[in-house]
C-alpha positions in Angstrom: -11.4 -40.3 -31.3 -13.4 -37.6 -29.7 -16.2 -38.1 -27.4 -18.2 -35.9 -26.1 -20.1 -35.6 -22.9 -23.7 -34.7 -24.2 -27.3 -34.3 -22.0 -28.9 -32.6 -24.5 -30.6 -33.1 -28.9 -28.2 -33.6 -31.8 -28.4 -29.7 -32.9 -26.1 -29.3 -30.1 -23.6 -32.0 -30.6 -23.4 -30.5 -34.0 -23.1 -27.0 -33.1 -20.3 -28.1 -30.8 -18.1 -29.9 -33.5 -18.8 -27.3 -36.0 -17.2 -25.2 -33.3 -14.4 -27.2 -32.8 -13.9 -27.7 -37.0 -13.6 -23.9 -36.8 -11.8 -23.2 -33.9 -8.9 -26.3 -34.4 -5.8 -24.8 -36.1 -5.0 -27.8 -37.8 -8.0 -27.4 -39.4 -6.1 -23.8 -41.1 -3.2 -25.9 -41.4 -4.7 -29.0 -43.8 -6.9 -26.4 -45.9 -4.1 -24.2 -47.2 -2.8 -26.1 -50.6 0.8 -26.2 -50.4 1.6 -25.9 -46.5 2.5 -29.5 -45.1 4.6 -29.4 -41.2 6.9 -32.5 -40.8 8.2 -32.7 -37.3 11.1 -35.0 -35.7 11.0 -35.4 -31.8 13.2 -36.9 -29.8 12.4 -37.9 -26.1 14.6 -39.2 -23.5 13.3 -40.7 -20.5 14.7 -41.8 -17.0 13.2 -44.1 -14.3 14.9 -46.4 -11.9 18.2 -45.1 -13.8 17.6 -46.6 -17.0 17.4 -44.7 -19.7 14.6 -44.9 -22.6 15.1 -43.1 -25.8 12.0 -42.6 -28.4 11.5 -40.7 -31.5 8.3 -39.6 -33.0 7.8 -38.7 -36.9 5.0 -36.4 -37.1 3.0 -34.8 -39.9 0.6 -32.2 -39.8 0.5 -32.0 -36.1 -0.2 -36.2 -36.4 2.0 -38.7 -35.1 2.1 -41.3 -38.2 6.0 -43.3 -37.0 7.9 -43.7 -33.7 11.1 -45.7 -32.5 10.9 -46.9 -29.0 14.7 -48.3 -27.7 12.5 -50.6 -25.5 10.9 -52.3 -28.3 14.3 -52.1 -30.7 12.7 -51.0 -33.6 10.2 -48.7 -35.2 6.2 -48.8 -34.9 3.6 -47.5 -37.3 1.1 -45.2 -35.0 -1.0 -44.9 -38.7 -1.4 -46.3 -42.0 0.6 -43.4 -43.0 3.7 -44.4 -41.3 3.3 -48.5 -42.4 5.6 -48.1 -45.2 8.7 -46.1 -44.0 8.4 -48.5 -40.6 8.9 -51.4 -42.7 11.8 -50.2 -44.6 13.5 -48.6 -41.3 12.9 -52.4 -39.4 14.9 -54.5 -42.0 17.7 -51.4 -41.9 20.2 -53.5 -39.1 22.4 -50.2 -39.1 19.6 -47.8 -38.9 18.5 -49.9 -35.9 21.1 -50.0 -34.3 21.4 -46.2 -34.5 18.6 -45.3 -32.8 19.0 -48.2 -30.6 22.8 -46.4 -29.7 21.0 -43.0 -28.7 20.4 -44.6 -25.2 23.7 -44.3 -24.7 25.1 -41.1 -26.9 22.2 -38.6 -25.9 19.9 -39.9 -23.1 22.6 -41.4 -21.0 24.9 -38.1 -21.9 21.8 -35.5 -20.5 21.3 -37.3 -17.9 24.4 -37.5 -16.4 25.1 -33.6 -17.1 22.1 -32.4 -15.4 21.4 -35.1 -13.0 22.5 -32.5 -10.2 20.4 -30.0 -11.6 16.4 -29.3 -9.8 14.3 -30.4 -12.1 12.0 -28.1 -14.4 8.5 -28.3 -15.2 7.7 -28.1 -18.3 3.8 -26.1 -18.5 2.3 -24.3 -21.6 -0.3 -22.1 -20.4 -3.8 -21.8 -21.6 -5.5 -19.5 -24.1 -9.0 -18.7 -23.0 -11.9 -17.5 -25.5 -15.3 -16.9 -24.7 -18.2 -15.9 -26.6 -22.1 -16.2 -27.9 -23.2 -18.6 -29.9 -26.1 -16.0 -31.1 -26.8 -12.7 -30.5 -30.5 -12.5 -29.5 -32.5 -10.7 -26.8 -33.5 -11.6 -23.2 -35.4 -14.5 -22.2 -34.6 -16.7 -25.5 -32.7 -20.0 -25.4 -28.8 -18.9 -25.5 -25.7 -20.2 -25.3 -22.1 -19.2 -23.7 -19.2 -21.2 -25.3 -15.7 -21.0 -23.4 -12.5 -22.3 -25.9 -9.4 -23.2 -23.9 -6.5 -24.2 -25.6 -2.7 -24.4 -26.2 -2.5 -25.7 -22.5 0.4 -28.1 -21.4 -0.1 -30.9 -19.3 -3.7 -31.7 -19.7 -5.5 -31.2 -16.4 -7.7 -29.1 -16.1 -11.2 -27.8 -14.4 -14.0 -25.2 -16.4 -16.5 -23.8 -14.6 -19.3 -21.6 -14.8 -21.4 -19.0 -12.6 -24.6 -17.5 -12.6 -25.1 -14.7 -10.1 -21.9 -16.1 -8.1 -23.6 -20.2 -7.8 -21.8 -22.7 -9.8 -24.1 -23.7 -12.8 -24.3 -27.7 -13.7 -27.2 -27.9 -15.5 -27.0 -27.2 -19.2 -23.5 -28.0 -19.3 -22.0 -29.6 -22.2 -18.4 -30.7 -22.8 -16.1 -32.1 -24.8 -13.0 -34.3 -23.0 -9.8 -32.8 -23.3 -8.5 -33.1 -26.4 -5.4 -33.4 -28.0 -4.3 -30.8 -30.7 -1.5 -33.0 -32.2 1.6 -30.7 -30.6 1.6 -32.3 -27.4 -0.8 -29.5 -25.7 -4.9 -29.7 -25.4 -7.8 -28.1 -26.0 -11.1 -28.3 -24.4 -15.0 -26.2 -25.2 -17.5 -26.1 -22.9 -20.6 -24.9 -23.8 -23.3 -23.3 -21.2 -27.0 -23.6 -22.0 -28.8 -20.8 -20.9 -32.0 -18.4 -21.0 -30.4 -15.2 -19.7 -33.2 -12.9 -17.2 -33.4 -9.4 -16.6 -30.1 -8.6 -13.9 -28.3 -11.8 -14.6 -24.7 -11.9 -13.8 -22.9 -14.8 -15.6 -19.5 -15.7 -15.1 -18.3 -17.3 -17.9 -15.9 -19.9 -16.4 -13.2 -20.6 -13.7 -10.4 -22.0 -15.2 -8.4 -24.3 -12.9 -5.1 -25.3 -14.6 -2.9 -28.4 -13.0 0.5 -28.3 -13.0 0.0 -32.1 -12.4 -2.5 -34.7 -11.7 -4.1 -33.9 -8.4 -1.9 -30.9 -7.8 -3.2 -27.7 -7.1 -4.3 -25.0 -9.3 -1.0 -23.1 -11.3 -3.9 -20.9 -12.6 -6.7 -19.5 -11.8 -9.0 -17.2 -13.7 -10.3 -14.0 -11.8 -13.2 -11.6 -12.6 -11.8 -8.7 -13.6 -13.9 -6.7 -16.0 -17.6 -6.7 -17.2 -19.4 -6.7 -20.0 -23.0 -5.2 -20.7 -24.9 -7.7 -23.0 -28.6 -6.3 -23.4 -29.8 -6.1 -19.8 -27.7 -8.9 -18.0 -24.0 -8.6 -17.6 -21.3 -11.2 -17.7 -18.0 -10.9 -16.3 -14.7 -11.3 -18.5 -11.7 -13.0 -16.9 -8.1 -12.0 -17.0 -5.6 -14.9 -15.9 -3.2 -12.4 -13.9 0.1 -10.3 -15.4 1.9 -12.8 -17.6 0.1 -15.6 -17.3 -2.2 -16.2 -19.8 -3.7 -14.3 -23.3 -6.4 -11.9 -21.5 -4.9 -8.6 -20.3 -6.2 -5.1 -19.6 -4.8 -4.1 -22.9 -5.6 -6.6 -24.7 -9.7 -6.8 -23.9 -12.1 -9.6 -25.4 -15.3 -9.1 -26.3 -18.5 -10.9 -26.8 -19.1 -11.5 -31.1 -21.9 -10.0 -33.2 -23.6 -13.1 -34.3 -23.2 -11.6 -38.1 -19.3 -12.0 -38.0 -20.0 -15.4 -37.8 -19.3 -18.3 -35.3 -15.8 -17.3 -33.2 -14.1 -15.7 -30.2 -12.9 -12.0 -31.6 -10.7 -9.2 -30.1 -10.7 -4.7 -29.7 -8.0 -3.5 -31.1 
């Protein structure tokens, strides 16, 4: 379930989901006729030297069916997944299986790369930002940043106005998930840009783990004039992230409709 962190009227709670309708790619996914995405995961875990092995069924970027060796049998994570669950738990030798991949693939990877450092595993974000409407100075505005595809899930989004931190008008969705094991997140700035404003759309503090420091962090890098106040577009640094000199982002005419766009 999504929740969202809201201060201001319902027009902006619904701008926001309409947003995130628009922005979600499983969104794309469900409204093409004829593309469906079935996806088997297996996961081995270690702690305290015993292994745990569990298996997700997953369709459309949903998790419906999973086997967890520390339960012994499988569990329906929707209605979707009820049926095949309850066929799989009165299959003894299909049990038993999955129950025997403790042993045959956990066990096996762990003890070949026990000796080995270990790796973390990070999916770096993609960072949009753009108008909600494209109108002239001193009329109620807003700034919407679009962070996904990130990997694990903490992370911080901040914005500037004329280099001060901005709190107020600030809305936010929690980090959400998009179904393939990274996030998403929008935050949304409220603002009535003045003659000689500088905005800073966001700093962009990615985790690489729960209280850990930053692994990214977003840098003003170019600007862009928008009427008479300017805001600042960020680049994540060479090969870290989607923004690049060569690959610049600008802000979108309001008559393309509701989105982050690209130069070519």
């Amino acid at each position: 379930m999504m929740v969202l962190q809201v201060a201001e009227g319902p027009w902006t709670v619904a701008l926001m989901m309409t947003l995130l309708v628009l922005l979600n790619p499983m969104v794309q996914v469900k409204a093409t006729p004829g593309k469906y995405v079935w996806q088997g995961l297996q996961e081995c875990y270690t702690v305290n030297g015993t292994q745990r092995y569990v298996e997700r069924h997953v369709y459309n970027r949903e998790e419906y069916a999973r086997f967890d060796s520390h339960l012994g049998k499988f569990q329906a994570v929707t209605e979707l997944g009820r049926p095949s669950v309850n066929h799989w738990n009165d299959r003894k030798d299909i049990l038993e299986q999955k129950q025997g991949r403790v042993d045959t693939m956990c066990r096996h990877i762990y003890e070949q790369y026990e000796g080995f450092p270990p790796q973390r595993l990070v999916a770096r974000p993609d960072v949009n930002v753009f108008l909600s409407k494209k109108r002239p100075l001193q009329h109620h505005n807003m700034l919407i940043c679009h962070v996904t595809d990130f990997y694990p899930g903490d992370i911080r989004v901040r914005w500037f106005l004329n280099g001060k931190e901005e709190t107020d008008g600030v809305v936010s969705t929690k980090v959400i998930r998009n179904g393939d094991w990274t996030y998403q997140i929008l935050v949304v700035l409220e603002m009535i840009p003045q003659q000689g404003d500088v905005y800073t759309p966001m700093s962009v503090d990615f985790m690489d783990r729960p209280g850990g420091q930053p692994l990214v962090e977003v840098t003003r890098t170019k600007t862009q004039n928008l009427g008479a106040f300017h805001i600042y577009l960020p680049t994540l640094g060479p090969g870290l992230a989607s923004w690049s000199p060569s690959d610049p982002v600008r802000l979108q005419d309001v008559r393309q409709g509701p989105g982050p766009s690209r130069q070519r």
